[in-house]
C-alpha positions as CSV (number, residue, x, y, z in Angstrom):
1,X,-10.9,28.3,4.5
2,X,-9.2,24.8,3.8
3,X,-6.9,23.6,1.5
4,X,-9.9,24.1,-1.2
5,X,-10.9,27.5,-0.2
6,X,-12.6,28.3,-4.0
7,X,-14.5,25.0,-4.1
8,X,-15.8,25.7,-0.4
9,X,-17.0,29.5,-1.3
10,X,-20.5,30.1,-1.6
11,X,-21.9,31.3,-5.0
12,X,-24.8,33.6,-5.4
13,X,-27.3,32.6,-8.3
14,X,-30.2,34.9,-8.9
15,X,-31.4,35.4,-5.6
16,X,-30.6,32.3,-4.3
17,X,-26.9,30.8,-2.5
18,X,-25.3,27.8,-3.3
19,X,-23.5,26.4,-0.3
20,X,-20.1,25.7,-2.0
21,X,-19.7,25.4,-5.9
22,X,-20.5,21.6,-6.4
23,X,-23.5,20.8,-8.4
24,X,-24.7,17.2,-8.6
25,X,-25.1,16.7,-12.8
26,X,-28.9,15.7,-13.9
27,X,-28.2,11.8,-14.4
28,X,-30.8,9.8,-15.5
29,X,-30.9,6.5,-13.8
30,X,-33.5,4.2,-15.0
31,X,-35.1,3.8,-12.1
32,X,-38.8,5.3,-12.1
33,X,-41.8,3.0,-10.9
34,X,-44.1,1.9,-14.0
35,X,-45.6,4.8,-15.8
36,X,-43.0,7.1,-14.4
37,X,-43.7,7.9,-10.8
38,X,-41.3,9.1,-8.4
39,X,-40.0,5.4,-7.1
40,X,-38.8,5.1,-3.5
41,X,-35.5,3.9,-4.7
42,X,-35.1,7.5,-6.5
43,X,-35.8,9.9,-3.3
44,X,-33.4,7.7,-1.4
45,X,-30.9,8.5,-4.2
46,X,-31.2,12.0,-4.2
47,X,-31.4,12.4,-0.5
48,X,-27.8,10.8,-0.9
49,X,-26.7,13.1,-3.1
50,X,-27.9,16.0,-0.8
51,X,-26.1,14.1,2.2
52,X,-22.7,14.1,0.2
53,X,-22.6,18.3,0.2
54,X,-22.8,19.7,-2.7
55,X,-24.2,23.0,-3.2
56,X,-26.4,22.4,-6.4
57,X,-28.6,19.2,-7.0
58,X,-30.8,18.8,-10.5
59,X,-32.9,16.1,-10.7
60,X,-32.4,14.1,-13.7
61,X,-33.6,14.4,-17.3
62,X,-37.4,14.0,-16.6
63,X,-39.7,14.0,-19.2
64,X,-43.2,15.8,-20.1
65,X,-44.3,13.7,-22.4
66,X,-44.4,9.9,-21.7
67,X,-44.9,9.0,-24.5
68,X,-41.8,9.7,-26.4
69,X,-39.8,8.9,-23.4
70,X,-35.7,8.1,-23.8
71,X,-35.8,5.2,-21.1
72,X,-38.7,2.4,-20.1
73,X,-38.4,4.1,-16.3
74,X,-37.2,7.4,-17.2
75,X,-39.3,10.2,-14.8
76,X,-42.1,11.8,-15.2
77,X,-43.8,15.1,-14.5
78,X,-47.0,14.8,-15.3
79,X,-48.9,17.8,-13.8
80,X,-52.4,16.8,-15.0
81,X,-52.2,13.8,-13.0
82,X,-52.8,14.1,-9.1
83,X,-50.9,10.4,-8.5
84,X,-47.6,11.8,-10.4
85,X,-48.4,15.2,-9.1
86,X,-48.7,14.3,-5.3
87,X,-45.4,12.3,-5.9
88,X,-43.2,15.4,-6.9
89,X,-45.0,17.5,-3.8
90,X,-44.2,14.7,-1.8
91,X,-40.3,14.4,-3.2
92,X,-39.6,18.2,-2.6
93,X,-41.2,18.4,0.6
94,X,-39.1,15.7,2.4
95,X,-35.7,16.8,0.4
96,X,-36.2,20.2,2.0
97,X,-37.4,19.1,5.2
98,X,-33.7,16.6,5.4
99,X,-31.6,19.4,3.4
100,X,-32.7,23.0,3.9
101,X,-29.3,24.3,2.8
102,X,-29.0,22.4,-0.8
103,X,-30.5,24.2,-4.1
104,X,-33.0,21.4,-5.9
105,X,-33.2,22.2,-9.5
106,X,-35.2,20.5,-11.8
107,X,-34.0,19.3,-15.6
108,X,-36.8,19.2,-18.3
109,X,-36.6,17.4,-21.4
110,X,-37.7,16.0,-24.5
111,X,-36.2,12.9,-26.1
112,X,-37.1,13.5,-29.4
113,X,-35.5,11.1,-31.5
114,X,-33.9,9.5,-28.8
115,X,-37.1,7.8,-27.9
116,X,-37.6,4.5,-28.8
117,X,-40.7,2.6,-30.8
118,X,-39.8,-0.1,-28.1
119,X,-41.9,1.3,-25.6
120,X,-43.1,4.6,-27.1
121,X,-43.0,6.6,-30.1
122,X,-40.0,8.2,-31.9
123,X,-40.3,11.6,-33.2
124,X,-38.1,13.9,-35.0
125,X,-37.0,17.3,-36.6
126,X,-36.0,16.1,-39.3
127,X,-34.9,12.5,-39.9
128,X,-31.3,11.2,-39.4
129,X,-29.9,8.7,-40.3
130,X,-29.9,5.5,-37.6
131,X,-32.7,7.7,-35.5
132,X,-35.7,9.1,-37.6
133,X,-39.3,8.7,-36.1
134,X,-42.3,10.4,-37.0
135,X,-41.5,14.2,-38.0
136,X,-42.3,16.9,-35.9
137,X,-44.5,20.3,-36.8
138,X,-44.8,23.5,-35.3
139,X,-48.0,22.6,-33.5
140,X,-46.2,19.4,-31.7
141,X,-42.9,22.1,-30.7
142,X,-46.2,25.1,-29.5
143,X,-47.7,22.2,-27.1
144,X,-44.0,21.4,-25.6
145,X,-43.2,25.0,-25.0
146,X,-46.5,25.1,-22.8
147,X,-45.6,22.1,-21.3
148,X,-42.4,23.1,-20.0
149,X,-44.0,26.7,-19.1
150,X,-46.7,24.8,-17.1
151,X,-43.9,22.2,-15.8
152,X,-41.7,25.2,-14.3
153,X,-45.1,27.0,-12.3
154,X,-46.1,23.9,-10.9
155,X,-42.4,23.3,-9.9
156,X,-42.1,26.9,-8.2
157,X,-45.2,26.1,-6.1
158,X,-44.2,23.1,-4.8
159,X,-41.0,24.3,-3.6
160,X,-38.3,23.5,-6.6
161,X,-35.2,25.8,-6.2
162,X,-35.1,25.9,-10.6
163,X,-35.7,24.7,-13.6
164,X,-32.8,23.6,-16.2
165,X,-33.8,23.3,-19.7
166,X,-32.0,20.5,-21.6
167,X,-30.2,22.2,-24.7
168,X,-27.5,19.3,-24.9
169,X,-26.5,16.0,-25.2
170,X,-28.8,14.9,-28.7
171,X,-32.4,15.3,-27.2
172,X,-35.0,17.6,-28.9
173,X,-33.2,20.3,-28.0
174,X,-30.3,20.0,-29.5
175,X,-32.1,18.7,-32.4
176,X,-33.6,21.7,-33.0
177,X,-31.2,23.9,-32.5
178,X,-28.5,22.1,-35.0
179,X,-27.8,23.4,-38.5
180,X,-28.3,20.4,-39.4
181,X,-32.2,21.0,-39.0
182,X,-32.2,23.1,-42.2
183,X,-36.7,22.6,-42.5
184,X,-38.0,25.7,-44.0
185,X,-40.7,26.2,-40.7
186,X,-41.3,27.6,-38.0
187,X,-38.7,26.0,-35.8
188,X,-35.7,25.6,-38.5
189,X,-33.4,27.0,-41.3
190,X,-32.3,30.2,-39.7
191,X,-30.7,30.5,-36.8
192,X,-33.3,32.9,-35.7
193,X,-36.1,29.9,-36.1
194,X,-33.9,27.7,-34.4
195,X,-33.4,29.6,-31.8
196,X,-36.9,30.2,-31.0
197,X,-38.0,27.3,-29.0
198,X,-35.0,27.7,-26.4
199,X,-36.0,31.8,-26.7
200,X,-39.3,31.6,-26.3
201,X,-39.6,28.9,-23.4
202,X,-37.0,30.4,-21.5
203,X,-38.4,34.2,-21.7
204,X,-42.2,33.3,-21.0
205,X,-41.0,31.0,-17.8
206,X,-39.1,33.9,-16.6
207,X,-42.1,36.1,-17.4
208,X,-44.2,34.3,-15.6
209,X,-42.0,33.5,-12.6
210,X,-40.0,37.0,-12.4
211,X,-39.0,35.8,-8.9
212,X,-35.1,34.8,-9.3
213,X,-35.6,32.6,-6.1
214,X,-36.8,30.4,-8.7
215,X,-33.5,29.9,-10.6
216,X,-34.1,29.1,-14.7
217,X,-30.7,27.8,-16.7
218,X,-29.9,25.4,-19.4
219,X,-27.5,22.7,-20.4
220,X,-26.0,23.4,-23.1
221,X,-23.9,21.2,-25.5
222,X,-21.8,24.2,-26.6
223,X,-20.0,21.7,-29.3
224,X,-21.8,18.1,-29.9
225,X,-19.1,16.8,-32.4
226,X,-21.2,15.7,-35.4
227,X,-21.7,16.5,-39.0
228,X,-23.9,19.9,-38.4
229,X,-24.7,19.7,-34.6
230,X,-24.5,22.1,-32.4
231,X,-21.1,23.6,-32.1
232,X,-20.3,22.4,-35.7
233,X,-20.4,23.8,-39.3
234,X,-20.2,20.7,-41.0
235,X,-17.5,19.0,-39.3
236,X,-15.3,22.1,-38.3
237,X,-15.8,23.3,-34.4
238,X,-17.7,26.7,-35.0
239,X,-19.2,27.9,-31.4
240,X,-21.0,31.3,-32.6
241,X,-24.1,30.1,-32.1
242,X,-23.3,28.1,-29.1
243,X,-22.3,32.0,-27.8
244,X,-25.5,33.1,-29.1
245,X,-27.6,30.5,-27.4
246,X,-26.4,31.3,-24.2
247,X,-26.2,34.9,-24.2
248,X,-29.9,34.9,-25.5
249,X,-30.8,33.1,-22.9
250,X,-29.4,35.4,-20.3
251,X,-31.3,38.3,-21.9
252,X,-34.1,36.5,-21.1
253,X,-33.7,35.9,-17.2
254,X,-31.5,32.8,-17.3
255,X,-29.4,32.8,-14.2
256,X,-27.4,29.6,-15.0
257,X,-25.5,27.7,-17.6
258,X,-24.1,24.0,-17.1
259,X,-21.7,23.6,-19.6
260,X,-21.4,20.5,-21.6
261,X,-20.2,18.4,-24.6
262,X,-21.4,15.5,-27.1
263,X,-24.2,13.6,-27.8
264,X,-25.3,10.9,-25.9
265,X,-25.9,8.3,-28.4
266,X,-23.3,9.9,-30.9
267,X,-20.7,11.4,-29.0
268,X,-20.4,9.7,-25.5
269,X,-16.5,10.1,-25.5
270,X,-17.4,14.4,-25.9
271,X,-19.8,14.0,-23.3
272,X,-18.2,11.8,-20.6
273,X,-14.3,11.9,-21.1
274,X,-13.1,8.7,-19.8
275,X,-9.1,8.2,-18.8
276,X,-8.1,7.4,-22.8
277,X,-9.4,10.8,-23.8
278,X,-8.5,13.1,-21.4
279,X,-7.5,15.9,-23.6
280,X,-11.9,16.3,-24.0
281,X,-12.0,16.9,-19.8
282,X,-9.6,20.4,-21.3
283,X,-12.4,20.8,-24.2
284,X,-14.9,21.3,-21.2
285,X,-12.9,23.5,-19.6
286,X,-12.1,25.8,-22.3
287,X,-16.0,26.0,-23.9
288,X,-16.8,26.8,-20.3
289,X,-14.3,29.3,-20.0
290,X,-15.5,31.2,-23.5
291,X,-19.3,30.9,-21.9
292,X,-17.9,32.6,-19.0
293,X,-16.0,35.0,-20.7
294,X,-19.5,36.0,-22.9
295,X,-21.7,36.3,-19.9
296,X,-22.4,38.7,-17.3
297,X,-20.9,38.2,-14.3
298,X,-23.9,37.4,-11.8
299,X,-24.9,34.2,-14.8
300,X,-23.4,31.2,-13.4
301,X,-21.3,29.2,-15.7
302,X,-21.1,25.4,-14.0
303,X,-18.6,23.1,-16.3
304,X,-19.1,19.8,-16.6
305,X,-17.0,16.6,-18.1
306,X,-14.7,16.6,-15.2
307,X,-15.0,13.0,-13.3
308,X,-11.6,11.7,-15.8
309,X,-9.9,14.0,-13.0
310,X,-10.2,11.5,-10.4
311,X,-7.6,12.6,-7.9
312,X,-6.9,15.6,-9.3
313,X,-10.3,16.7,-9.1
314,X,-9.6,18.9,-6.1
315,X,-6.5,20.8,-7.2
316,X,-7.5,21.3,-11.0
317,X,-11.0,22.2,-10.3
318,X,-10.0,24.5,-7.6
319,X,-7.5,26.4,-9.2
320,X,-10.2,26.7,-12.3
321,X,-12.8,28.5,-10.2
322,X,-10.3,30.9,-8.3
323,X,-8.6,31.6,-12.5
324,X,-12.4,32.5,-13.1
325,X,-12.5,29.7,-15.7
326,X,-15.8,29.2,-14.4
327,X,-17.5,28.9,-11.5
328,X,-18.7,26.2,-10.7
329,X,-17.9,22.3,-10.4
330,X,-20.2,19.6,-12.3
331,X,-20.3,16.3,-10.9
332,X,-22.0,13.4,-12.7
333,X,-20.4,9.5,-12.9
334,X,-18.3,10.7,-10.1
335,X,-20.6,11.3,-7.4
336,X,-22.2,7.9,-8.6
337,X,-19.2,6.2,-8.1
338,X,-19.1,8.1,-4.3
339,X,-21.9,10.2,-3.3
340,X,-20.1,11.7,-0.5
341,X,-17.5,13.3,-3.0
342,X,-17.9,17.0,-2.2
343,X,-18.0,16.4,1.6
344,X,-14.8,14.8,1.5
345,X,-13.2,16.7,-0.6
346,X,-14.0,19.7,1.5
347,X,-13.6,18.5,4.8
348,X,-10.5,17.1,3.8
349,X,-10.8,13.3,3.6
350,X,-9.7,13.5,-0.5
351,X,-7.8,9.9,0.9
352,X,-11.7,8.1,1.4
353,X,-13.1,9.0,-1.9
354,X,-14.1,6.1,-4.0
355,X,-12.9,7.5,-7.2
356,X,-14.9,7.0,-10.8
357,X,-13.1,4.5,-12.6
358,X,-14.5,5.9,-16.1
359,X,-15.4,2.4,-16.8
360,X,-18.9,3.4,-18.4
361,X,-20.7,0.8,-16.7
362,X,-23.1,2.7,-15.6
363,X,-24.0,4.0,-19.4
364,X,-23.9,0.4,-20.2
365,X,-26.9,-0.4,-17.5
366,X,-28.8,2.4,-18.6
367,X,-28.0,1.9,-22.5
368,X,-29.8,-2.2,-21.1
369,X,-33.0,-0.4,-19.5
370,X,-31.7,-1.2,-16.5
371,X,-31.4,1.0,-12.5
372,X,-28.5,2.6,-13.1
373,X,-25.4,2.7,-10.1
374,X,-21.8,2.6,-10.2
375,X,-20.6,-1.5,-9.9
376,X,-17.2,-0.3,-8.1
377,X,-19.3,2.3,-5.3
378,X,-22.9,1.9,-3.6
379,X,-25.3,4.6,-2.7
């Protein structure tokens, strides 16, 4: 073992091994063809991110439904059509076939009111102020639950290491599991009706694909920061039901959770600490460490908000993982900014690393509708 010896372990999820404990973060980079196809630019992205080493890959923030879709280019999975279908088979086949020894995971997601009436429709749980859209019912949140059940068997055909569910970050989601969605229905009020759609999705996919090669997780925004989000009563930090979310979901057959932070149109500071906030990199690192310390041993807890380190990254995150803080390392803006970050890190070559300037620049690009890349790095 080098210098790094806890980030170069390997890490047993479900029934599946993670080469080392870097995961590559789920970044959504603007950069689909028209009407949401895999694009030629985005396989030669994530082949990238497979050549750089890290253990874990998930695929970005792809959508189910098109049209309430967070970006003009964001990703589709669209298993009822054999173009957008044939894509994916054609995606997974050739990552697997170049990188045999890195875990591909999937994220699934739902923009909710996030979308935009730009380019699609806006749709809510109940409206908010500065978002609001067309509000949802029970039947709308039945058909999404089936579409990410149907999503995740079509994905464990084709080869997909996992599914991660997107419980974070503002998206429909989070928007239904927030206090603040206090609708007497089916899918609010109570904590036990909010916690529903994550329950039920989770527990049917893992019902229907008990086969733990097939990892299922979620990211989770254990505190968003905002008047009654998740994480919050009122204001005040209150992470109960953050506790509750994830532990539910391990009952169910979850084998993962990635840890996270913020909203992404609310609270971008939460969710990607830049270098004039890095007391939030130590807010990551302690809500990962009480998901760690509320799970089961075997559930892996992956923390993320960490690319502020820069070149610290190494010895902090290192020392985290061997404290059993968590266990393993996210990596989003960074591995942008050089996609051969966990490479070098391990193999000892911390002096090459292009290191994320926590500029934003890239969240400006995609905030424009635009390919998103890192304007200091290149892929």
């Amino acid at each position: 073992m080098g210098k790094f010896s806890n980030l170069e372990k390997t890490l047993r999820i479900g029934e599946l091994v993670s080469r080392n404990r870097f995961c590559v973060q789920p970044m959504e980079c603007c950069d689909a063809e028209e009407g949401g196809n895999v694009s030629a630019r985005a396989l030669k992205r994530y082949a990238r991110y497979c050549d750089g080493g890290a253990g874990i890959v998930v695929i970005e923030s792809v959508t189910l439904q098109y049209a309430s879709r967070s970006t003009r280019r964001q990703l589709l999975l669209n298993i009822h059509d054999p173009v957008n279908r044939r894509g994916w088979e054609d995606f997974f086949r050739t990552l697997k076939i170049l990188h045999p020894g890195a875990v591909l995971i999937m994220q699934l997601n739902h923009a909710g009111e996030y979308s935009s009436d730009e380019w699609s429709e806006r749709v809510c749980v109940k409206p908010k102020e500065g978002f609001g859209g067309r509000q949802i019912d029970a039947e709308y949140v039945d058909g999404v639950i089936r579409d990410y059940i149907e999503a995740a068997e079509f994905l464990y055909r084709i080869g997909c290491d996992g599914v991660d569910l997107k419980f974070c970050h503002g998206y429909l989601g989070s928007q239904i599991l927030r206090p603040y969605n206090d609708r007497k229905w089916k899918y609010g009020g109570s904590w036990e009706n909010r916690s529903r759609f994550a329950f039920d999705m989770c527990g049917e996919i893992r019902h229907r694909i008990p086969d733990h090669r097939f990892l299922v997780g979620a990211k989770v925004s254990v505190v968003e920061g905002i008047w009654q989000g998740q994480g919050n009563r009122g204001n005040e930090i209150d992470v109960t039901e953050s506790v509750a979310l994830c532990r539910g979901l391990e009952d169910r057959g979850a084998d993962f959770i990635i840890e996270s932070l913020g909203a992404a149109r609310e609270r971008w500071d939460l969710m990607a600490p830049n270098h004039d906030c890095p007391e939030h990199v130590w807010l990551h690192v302690t809500a990962a460490q009480v998901i760690r310390n509320a799970l089961k041993p075997e559930t892996a807890v992956i923390c993320g908000g960490l690319s502020a380190l820069g070149r610290d990254y190494g010895e902090i995150t290192d020392f985290c993982i061997g404290d059993g803080m968590f266990d393993m390392a996210a990596i989003g803006r960074q591995v942008l900014a050089d996609p051969d970050f966990p490479a070098k890190i391990l193999g000892g070559k911390a002096e090459e690393i292009n290191y994320c300037r926590c500029c934003d620049a890239c969240g400006e690009l995609l905030i424009r509708q635009k390919p998103t890349w890192c304007v200091y790095g290149r892929l």
